[in-house]
N, CA, C, O and CB atoms as a CASP TS submission, in Angstrom:
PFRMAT TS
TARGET T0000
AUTHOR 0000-0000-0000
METHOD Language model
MODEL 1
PARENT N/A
ATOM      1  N   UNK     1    -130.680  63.729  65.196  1.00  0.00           N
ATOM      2  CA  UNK     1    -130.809  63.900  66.630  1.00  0.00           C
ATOM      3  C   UNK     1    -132.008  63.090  67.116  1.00  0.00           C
ATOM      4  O   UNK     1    -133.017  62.825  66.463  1.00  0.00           O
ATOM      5  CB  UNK     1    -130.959  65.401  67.000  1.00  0.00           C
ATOM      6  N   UNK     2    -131.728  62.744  68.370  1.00  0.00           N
ATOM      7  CA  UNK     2    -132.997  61.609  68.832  1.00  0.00           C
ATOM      8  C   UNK     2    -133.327  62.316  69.911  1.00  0.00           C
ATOM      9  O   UNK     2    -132.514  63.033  70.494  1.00  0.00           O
ATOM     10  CB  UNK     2    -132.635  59.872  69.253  1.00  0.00           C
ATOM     11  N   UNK     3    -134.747  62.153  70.325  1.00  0.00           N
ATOM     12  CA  UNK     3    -135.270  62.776  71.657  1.00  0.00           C
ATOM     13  C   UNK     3    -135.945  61.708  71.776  1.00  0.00           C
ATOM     14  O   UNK     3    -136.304  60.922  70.899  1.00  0.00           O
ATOM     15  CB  UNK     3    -136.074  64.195  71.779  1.00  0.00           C
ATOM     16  N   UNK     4    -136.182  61.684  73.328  1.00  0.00           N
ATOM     17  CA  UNK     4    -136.524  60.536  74.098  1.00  0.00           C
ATOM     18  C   UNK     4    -137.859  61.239  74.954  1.00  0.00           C
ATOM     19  O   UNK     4    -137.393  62.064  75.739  1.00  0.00           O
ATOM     20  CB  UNK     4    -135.107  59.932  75.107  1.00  0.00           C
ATOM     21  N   UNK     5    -138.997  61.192  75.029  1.00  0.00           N
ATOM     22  CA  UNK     5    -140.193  61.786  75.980  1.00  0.00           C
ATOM     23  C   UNK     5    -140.222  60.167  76.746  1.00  0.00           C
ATOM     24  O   UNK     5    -139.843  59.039  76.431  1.00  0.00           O
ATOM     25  CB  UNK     5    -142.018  62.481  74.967  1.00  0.00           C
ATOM     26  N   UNK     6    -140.912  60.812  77.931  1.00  0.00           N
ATOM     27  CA  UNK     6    -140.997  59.843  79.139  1.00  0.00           C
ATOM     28  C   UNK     6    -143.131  60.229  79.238  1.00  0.00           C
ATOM     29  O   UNK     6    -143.770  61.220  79.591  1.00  0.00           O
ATOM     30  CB  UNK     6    -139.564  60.582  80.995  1.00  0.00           C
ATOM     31  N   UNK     7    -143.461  59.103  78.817  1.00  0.00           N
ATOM     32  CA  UNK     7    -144.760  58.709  78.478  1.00  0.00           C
ATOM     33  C   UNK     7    -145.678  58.769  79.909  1.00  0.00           C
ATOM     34  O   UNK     7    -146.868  58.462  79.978  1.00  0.00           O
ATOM     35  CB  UNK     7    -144.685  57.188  77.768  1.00  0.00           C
ATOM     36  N   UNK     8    -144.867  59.220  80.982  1.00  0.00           N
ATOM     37  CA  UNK     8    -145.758  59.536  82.004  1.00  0.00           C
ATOM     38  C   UNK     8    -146.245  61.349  81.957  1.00  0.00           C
ATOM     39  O   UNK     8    -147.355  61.817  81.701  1.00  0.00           O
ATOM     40  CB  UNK     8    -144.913  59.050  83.463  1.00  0.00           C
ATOM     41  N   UNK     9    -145.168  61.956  82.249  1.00  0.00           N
ATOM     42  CA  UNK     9    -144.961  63.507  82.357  1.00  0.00           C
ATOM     43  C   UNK     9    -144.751  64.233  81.408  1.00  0.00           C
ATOM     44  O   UNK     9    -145.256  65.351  81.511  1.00  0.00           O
ATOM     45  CB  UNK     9    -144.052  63.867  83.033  1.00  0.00           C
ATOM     46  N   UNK    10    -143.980  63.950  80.164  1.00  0.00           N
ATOM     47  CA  UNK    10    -143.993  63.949  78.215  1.00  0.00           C
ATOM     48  C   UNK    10    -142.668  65.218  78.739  1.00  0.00           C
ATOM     49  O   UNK    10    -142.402  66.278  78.171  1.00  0.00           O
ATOM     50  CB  UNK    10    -146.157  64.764  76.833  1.00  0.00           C
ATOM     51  N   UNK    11    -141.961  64.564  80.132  1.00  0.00           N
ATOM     52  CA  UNK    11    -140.506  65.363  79.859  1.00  0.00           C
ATOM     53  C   UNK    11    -139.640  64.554  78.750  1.00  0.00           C
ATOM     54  O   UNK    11    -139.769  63.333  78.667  1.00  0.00           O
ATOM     55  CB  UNK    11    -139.503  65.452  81.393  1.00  0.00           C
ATOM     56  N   UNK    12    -138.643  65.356  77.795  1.00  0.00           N
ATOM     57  CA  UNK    12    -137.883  65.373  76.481  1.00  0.00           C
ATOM     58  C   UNK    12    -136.370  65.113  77.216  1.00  0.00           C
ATOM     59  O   UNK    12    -135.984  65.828  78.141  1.00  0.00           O
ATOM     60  CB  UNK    12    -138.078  67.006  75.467  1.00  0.00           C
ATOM     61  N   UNK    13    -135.925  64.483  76.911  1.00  0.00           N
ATOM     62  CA  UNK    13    -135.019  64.029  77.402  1.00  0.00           C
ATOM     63  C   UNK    13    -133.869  64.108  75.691  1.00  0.00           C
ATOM     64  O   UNK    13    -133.889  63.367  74.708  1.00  0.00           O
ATOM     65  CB  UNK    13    -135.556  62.495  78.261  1.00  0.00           C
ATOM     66  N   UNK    14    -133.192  65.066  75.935  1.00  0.00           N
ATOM     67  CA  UNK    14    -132.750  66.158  74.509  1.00  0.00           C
ATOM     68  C   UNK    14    -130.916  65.989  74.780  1.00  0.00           C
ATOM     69  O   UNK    14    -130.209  66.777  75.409  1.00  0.00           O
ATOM     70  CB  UNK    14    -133.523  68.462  74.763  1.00  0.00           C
ATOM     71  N   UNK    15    -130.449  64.609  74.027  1.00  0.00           N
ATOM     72  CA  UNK    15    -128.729  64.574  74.340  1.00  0.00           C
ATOM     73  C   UNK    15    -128.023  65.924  74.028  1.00  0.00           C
ATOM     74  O   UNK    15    -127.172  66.250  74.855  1.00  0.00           O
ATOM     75  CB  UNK    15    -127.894  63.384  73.320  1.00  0.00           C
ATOM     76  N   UNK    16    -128.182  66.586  73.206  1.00  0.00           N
ATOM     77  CA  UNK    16    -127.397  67.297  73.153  1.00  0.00           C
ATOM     78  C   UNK    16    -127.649  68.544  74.322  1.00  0.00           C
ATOM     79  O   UNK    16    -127.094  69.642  74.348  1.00  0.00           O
ATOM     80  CB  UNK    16    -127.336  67.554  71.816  1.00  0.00           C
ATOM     81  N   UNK    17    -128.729  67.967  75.323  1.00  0.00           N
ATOM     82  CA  UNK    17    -128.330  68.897  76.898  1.00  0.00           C
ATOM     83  C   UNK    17    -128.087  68.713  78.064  1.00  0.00           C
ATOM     84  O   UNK    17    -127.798  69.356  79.073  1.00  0.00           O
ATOM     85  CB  UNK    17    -129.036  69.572  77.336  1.00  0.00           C
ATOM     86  N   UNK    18    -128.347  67.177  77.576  1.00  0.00           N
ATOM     87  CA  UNK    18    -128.170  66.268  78.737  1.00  0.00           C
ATOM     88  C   UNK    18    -129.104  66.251  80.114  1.00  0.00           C
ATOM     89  O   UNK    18    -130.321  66.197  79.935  1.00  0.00           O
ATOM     90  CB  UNK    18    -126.846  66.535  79.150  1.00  0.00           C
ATOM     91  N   UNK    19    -128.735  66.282  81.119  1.00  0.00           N
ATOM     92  CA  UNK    19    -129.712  66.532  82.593  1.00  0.00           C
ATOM     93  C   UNK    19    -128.343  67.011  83.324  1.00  0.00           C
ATOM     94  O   UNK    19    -127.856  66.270  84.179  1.00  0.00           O
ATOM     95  CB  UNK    19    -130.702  64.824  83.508  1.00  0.00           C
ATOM     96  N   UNK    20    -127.787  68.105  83.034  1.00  0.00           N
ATOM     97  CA  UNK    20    -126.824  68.892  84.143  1.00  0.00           C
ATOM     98  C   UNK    20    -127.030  68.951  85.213  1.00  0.00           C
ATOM     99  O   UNK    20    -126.088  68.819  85.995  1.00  0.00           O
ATOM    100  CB  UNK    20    -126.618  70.040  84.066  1.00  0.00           C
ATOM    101  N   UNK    21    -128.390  69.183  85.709  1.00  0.00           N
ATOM    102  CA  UNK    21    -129.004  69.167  87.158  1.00  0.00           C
ATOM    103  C   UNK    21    -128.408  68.020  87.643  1.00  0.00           C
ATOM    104  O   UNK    21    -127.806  68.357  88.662  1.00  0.00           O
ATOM    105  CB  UNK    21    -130.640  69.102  87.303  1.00  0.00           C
ATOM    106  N   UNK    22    -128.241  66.657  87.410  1.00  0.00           N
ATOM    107  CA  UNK    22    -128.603  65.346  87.883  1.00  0.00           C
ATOM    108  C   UNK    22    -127.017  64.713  87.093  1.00  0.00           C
ATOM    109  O   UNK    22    -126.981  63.566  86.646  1.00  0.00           O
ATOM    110  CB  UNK    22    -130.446  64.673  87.233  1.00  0.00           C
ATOM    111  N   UNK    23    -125.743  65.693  87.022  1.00  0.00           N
ATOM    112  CA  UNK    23    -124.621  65.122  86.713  1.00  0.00           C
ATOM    113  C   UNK    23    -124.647  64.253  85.419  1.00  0.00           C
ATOM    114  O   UNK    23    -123.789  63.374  85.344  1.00  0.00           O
ATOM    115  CB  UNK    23    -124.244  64.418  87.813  1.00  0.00           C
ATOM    116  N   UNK    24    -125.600  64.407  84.310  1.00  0.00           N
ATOM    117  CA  UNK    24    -125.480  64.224  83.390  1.00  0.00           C
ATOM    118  C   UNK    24    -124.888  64.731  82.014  1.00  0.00           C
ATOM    119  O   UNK    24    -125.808  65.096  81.282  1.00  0.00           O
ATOM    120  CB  UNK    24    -126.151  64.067  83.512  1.00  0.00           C
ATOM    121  N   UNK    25    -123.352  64.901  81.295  1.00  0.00           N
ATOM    122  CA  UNK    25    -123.114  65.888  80.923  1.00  0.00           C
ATOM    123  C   UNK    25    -124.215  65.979  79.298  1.00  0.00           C
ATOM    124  O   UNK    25    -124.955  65.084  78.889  1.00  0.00           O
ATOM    125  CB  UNK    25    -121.468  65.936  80.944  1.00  0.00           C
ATOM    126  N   UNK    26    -124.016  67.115  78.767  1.00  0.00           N
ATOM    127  CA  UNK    26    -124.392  67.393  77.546  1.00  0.00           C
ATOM    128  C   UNK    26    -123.518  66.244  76.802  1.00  0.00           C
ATOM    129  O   UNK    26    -122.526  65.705  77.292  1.00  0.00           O
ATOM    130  CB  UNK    26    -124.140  68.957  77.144  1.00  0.00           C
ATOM    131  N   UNK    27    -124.261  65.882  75.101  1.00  0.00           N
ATOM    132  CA  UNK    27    -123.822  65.403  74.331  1.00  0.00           C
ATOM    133  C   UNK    27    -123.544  63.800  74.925  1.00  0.00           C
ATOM    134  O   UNK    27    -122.677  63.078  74.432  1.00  0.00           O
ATOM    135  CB  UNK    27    -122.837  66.274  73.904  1.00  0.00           C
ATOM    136  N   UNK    28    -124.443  63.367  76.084  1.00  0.00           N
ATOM    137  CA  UNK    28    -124.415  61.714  76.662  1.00  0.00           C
ATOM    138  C   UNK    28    -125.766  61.475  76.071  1.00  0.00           C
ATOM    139  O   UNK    28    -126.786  62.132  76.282  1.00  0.00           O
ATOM    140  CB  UNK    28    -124.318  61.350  78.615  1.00  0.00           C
ATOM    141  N   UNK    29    -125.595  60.284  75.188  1.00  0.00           N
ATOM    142  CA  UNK    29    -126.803  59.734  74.299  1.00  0.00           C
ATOM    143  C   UNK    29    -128.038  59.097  75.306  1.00  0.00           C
ATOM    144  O   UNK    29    -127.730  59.166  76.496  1.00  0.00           O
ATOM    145  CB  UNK    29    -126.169  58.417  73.197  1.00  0.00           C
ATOM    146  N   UNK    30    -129.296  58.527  75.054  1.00  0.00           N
ATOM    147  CA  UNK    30    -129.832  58.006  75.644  1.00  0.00           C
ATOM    148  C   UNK    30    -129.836  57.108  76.481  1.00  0.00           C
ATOM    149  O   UNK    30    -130.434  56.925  77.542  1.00  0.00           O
ATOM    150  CB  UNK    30    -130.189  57.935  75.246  1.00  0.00           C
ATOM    151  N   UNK    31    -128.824  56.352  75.677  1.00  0.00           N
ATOM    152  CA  UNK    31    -128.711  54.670  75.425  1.00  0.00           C
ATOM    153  C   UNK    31    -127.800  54.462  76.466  1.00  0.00           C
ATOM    154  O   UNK    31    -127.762  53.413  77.110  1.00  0.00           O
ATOM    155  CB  UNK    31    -128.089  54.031  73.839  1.00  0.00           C
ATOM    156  N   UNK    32    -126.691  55.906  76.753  1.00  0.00           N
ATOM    157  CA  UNK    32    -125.732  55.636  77.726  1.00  0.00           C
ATOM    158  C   UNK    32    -125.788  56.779  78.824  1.00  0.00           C
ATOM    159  O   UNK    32    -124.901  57.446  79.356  1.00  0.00           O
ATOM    160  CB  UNK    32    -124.336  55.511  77.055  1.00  0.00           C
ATOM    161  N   UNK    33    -127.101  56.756  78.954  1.00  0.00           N
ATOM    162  CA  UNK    33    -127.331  56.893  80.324  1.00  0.00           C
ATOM    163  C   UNK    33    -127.513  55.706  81.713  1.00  0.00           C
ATOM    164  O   UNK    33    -128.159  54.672  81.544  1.00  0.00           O
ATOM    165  CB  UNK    33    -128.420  57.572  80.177  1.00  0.00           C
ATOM    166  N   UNK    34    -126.985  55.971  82.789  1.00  0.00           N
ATOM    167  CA  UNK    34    -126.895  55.212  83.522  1.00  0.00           C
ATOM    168  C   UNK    34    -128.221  54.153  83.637  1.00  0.00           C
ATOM    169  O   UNK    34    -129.278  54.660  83.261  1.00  0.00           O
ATOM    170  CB  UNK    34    -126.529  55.925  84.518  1.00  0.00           C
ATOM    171  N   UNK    35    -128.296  52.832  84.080  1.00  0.00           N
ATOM    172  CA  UNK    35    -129.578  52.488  84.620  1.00  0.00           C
ATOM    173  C   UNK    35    -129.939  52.742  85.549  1.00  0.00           C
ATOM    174  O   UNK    35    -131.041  52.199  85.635  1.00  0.00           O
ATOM    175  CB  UNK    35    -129.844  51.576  84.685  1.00  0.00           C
ATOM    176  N   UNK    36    -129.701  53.347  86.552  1.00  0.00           N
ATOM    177  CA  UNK    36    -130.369  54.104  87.383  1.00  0.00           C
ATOM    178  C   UNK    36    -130.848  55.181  87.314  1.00  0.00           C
ATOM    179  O   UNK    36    -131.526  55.712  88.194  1.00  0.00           O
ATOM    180  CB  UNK    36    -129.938  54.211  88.101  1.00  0.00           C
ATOM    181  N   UNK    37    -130.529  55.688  86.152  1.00  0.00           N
ATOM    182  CA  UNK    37    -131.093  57.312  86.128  1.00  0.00           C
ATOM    183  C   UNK    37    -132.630  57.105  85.999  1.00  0.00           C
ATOM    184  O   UNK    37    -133.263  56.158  85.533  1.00  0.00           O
ATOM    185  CB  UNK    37    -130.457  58.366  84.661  1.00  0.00           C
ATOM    186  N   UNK    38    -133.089  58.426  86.623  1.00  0.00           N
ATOM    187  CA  UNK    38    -134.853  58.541  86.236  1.00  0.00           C
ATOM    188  C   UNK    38    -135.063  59.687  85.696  1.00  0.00           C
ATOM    189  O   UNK    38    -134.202  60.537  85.469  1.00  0.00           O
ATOM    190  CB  UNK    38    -135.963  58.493  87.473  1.00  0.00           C
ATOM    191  N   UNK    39    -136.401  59.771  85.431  1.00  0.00           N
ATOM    192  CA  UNK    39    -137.028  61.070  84.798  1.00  0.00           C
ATOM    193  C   UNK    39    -136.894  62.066  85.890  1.00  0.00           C
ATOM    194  O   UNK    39    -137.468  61.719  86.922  1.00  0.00           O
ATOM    195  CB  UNK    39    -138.650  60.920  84.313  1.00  0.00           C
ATOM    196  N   UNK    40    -136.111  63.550  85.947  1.00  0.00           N
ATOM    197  CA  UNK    40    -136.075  64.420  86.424  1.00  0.00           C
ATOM    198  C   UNK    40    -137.398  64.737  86.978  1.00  0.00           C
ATOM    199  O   UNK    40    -137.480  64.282  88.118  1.00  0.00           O
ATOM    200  CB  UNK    40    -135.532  65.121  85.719  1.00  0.00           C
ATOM    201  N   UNK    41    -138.339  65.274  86.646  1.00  0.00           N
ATOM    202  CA  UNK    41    -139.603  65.610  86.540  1.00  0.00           C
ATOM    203  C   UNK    41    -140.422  64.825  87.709  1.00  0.00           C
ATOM    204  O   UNK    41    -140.756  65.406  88.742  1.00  0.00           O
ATOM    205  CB  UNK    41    -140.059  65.313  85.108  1.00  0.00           C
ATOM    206  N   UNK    42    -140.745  63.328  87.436  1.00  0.00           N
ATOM    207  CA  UNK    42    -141.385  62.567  88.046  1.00  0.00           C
ATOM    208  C   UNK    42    -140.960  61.391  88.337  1.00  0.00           C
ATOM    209  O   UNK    42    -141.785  60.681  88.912  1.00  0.00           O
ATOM    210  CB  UNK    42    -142.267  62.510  87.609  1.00  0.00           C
ATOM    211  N   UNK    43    -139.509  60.751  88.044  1.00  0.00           N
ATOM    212  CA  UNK    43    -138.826  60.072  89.111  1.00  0.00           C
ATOM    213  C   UNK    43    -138.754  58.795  88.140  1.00  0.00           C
ATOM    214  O   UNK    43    -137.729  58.151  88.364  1.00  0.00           O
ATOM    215  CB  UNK    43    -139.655  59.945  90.721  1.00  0.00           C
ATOM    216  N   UNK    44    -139.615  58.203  87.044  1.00  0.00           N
ATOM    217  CA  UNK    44    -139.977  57.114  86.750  1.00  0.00           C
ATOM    218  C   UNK    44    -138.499  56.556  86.141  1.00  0.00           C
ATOM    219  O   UNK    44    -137.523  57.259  86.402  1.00  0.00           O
ATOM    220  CB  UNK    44    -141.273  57.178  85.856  1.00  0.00           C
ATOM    221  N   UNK    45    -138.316  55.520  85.467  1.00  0.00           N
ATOM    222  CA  UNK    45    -136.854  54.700  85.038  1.00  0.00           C
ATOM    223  C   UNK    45    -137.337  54.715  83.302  1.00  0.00           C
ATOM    224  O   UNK    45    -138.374  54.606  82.647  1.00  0.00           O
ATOM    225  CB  UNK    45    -136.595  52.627  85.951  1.00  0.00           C
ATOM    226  N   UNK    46    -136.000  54.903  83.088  1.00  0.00           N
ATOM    227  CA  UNK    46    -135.818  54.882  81.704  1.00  0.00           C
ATOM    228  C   UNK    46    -136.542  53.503  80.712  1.00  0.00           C
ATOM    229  O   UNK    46    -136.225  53.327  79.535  1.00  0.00           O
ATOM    230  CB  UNK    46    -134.224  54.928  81.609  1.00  0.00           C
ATOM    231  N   UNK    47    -137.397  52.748  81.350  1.00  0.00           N
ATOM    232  CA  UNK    47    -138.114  51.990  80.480  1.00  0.00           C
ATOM    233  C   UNK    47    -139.509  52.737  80.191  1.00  0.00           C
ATOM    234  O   UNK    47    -140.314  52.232  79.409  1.00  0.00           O
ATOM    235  CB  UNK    47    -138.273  50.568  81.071  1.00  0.00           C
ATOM    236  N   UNK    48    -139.825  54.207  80.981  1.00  0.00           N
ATOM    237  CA  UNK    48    -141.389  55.262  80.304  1.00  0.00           C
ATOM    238  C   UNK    48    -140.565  55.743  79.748  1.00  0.00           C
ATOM    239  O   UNK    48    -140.488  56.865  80.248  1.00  0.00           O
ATOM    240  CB  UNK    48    -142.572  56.433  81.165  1.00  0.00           C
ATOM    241  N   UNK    49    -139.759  55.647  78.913  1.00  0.00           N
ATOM    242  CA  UNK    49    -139.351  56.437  77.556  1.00  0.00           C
ATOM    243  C   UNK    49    -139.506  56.100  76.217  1.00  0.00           C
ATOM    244  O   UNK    49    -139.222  54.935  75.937  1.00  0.00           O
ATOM    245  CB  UNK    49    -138.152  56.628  77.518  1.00  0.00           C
ATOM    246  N   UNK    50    -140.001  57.045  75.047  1.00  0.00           N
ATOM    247  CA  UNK    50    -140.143  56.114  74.033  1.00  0.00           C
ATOM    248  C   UNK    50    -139.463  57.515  72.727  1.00  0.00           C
ATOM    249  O   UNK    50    -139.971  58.606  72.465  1.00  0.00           O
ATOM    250  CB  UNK    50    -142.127  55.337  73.911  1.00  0.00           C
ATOM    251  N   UNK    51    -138.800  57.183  72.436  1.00  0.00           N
ATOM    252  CA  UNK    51    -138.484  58.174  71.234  1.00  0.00           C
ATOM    253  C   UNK    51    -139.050  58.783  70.304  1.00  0.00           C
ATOM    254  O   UNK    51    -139.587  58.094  69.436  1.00  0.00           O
ATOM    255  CB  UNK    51    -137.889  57.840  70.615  1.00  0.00           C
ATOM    256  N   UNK    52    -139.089  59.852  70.227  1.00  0.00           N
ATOM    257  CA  UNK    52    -139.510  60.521  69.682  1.00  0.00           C
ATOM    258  C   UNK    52    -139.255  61.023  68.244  1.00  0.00           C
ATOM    259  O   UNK    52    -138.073  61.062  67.905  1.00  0.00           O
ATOM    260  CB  UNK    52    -139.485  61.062  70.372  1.00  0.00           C
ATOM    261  N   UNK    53    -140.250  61.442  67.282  1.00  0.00           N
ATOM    262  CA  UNK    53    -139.997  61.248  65.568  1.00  0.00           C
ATOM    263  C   UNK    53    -139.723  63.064  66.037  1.00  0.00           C
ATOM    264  O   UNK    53    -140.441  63.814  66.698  1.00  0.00           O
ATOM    265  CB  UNK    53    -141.762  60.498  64.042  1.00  0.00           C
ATOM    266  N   UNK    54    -138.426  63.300  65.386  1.00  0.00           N
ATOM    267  CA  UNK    54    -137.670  64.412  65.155  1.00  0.00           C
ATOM    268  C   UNK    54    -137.734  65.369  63.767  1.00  0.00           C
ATOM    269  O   UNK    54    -136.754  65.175  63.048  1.00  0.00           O
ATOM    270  CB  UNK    54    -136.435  63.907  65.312  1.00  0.00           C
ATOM    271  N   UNK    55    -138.582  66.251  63.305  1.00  0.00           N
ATOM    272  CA  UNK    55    -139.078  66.620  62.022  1.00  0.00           C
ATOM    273  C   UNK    55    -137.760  67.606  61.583  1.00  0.00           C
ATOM    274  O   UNK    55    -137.571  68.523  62.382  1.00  0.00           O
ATOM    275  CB  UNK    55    -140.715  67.409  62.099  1.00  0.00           C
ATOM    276  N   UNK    56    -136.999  67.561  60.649  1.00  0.00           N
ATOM    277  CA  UNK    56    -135.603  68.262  60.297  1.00  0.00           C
ATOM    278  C   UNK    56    -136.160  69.294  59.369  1.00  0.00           C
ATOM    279  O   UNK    56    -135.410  70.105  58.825  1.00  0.00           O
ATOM    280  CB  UNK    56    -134.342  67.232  59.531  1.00  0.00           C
TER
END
């Protein structure tokens, strides 16, 4: 599983929940999220994101 934090606000951006608020369904990967989408939180574009190391 990959998580994505947004390096302004350190919101987690977690595929398997997607952003339901914002018509994003669960289980939509990072990568295929729209380019327009932004950080819920604080608005910024998917280039303040940087992935995150996932400890299993």
């Amino acid at each position: 599983m990959k998580l994505y934090v947004c390096e302004v606000c350190g919101y987690v951006y977690d595929s398997t929940l997607g952003d339901v608020d914002h018509g994003i369904p669960a289980g939509t990967k990072f990568e295929d999220l729209p380019d327009d989408w932004v950080c819920p939180p604080c608005g910024v574009s998917k280039d303040h994101f940087r992935e995150m190391e996932v400890n299993k």
